[in-house]
N, C-alpha and C positions, 0 to 999 in steps of 0.2 A: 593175126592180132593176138597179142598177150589175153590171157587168163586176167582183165583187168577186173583189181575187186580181190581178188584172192592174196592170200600172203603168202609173201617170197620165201620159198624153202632157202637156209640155211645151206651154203656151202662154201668148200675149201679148196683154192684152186692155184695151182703153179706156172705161171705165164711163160713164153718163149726164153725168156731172160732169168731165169732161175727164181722169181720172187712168187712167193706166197701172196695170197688173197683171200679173205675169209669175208662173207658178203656181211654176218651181220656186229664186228667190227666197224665196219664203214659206217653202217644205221647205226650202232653205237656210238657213233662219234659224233650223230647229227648230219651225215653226210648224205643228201637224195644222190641213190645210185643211178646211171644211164648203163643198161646191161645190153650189148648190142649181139643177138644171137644169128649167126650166119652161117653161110658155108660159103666157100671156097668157088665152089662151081655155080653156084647160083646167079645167074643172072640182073636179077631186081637188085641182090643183095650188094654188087658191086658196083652197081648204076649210083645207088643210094651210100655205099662208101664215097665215092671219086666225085657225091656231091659236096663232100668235105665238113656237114652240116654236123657232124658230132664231134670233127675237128674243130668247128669254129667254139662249138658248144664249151669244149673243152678248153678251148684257150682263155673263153670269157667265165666261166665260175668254175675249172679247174684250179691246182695249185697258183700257177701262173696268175691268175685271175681272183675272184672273189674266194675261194679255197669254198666254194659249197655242195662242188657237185664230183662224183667219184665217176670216171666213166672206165669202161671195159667190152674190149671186142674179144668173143668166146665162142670159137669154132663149132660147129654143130654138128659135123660130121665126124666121127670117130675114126673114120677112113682117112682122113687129110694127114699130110707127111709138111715138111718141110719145102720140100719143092713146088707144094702145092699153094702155101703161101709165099711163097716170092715170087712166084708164079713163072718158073723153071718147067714147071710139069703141063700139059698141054692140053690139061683137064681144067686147068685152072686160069682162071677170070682176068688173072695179073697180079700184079707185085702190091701183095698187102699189107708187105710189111715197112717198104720206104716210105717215110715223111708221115707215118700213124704215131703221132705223139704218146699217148696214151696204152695200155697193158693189152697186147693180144694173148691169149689163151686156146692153148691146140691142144688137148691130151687125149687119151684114152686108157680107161673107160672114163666115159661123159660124168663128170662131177653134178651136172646141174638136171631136173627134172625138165625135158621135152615139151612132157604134157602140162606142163603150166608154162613154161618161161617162153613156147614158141610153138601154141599147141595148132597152129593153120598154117607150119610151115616156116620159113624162112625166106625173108629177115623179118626177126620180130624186134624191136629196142623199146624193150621196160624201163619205165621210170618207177622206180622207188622210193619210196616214202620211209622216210627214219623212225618216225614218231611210229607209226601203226606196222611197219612192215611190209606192206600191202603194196603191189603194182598197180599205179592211175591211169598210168595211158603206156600205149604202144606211139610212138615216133613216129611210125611207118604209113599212122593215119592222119597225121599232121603237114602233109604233102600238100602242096597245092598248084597253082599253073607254071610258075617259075619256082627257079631256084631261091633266089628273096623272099617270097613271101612265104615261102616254107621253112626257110628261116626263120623268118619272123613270127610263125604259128610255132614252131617248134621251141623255141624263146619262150616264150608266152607261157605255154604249158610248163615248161621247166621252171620257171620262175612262178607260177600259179603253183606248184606243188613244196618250192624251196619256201615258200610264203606261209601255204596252209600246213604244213608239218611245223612246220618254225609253230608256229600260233598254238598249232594242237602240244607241243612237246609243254608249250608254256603256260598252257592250263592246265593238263595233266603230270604238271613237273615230279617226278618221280621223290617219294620222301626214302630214306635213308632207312637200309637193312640192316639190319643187327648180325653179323654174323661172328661165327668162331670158327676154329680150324683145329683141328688133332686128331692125332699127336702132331706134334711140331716143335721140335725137329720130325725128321718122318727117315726113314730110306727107302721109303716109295710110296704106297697107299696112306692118304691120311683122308680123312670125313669134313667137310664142311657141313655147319647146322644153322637151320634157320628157320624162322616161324614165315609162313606167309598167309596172308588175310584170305587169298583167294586159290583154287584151282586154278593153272595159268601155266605158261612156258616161260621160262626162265633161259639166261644164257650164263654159261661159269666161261670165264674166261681165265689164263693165266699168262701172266709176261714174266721176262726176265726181267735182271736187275736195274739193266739198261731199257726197260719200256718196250724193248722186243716183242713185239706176238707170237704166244709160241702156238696157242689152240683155242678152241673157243668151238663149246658141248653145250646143244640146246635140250632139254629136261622138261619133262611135263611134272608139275607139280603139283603137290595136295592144302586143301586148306589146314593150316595148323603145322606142325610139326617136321619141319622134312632133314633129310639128311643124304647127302649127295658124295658118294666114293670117287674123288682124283686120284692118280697114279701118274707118281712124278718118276718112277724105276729108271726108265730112259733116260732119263734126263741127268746132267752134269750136274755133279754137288754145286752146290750156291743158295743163294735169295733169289725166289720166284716172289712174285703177284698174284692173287687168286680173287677174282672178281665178280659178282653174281649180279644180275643185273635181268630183270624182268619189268610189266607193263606197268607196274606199282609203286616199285621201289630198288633202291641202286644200293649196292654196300660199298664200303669203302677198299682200296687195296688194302686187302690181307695178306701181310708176309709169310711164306713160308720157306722153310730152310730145309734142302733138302741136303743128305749127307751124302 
């Protein structure tokens, strides 16, 4: 069972297929994430794949579908190779990777906290919440006598959580952060500055010119005064985005130019 009740650490993850994933991006967007934490050799955990129930979930408010729900299957075992998910290797449950719509994630070292995201084990599937950050249910308790009705409790829930986040985002609708940035132009380190009302965790994000994600750094903040050091050095001369975005208030894209 998920750590339900607690908020979802913050992380950055590279799926089998070369694409980045940053979890709280996704809640930035408004998106309830479906985070399905598994392994490879686990038995329960491949029963509850080849029920196809995060498949279906996927199809119906994935892209495809209502575009409101982000799902993602993220290896648990740090040990699992490639063989192991296609299920070449004879440790492994079977082929996890044919006909899985949606982003598998294998790396090592483990991006994600254990101890919250699958602290009794594996398979745990977190639903997360946009508006709070916070995981509501684990999936895996949403099972019932049949394959249908488990479906249909697992529905339920997802749709209870894309409901009540929706609602909470629209009462606590974020008001609009004042921010600045410099130097800027920069050739690498520049300062974003900004007042905030409250002690609070903040996200700075930055994209390219094209809307790209390039990162996105979560920051504990102070009431009053703060000032947050980016370093853009790596990064290709151009126009970035710099974005900051906490439980309060949002600022708008700020350009910055890096040489």
């Amino acid at each position: 069972m998920a750590q339900v009740g607690a908020v979802a650490p913050d992380f950055t993850a590279t799926d089998i297929n070369g694409n980045s994933h940053n979890l709280y991006t996704y809640l930035n967007a408004g998106k309830v994430v479906l985070l399905d934490v598994s392994a490879t050799w686990c038995g329960p955990c491949w029963n509850f794949h080849t029920a196809h129930y995060l498949e279906d979930l996927y199809a119906e408010y994935g892209p495809a579908g209502t575009n409101e729900v982000v799902v993602l299957f993220y290896e648990g075992d740090a040990a699992t190779n490639a063989q192991d998910l296609d299920g070449t290797d004879g440790a492994s449950q079977g082929d996890w990777i044919t006909g899985t719509p949606y982003p598998i994630i294998n790396e090592s070292p483990l991006q994600i906290n254990l101890s919250i995201y699958a602290p009794l084990g594996f398979p745990t599937i977190n639903v997360i919440c946009p508006s709070d950050k916070k995981i509501k249910w684990d999936l895996w308790d949403s099972q019932e006598a049949n394959p249908a009705a488990s479906l249909a409790a697992m529905r339920t829930k997802v749709e209870e959580v894309i409901d009540d986040c929706a609602m909470a985002a629209d009462v606590t609708e974020n008001s609009l952060l004042e921010a600045s940035v410099a130097p800027n132009p920069t050739t690498g380190a520049t300062t974003i500055r900004f007042n905030a009302t409250n002690a609070e965790q903040a996200t700075v994000s930055v994209y390219s010119v094209s809307g790209a994600h390039v990162s996105t750094t979560l920051y504990d903040l102070v009431s009053g005064a703060n000032a947050i050091e980016i370093n853009l050095a790596g990064m290709e001369a151009g126009t970035y985005f710099v974005k900051v975005n906490s439980d309060e208030a949002v600022s708008n894209m700020i350009p910055v130019v890096k040489k």
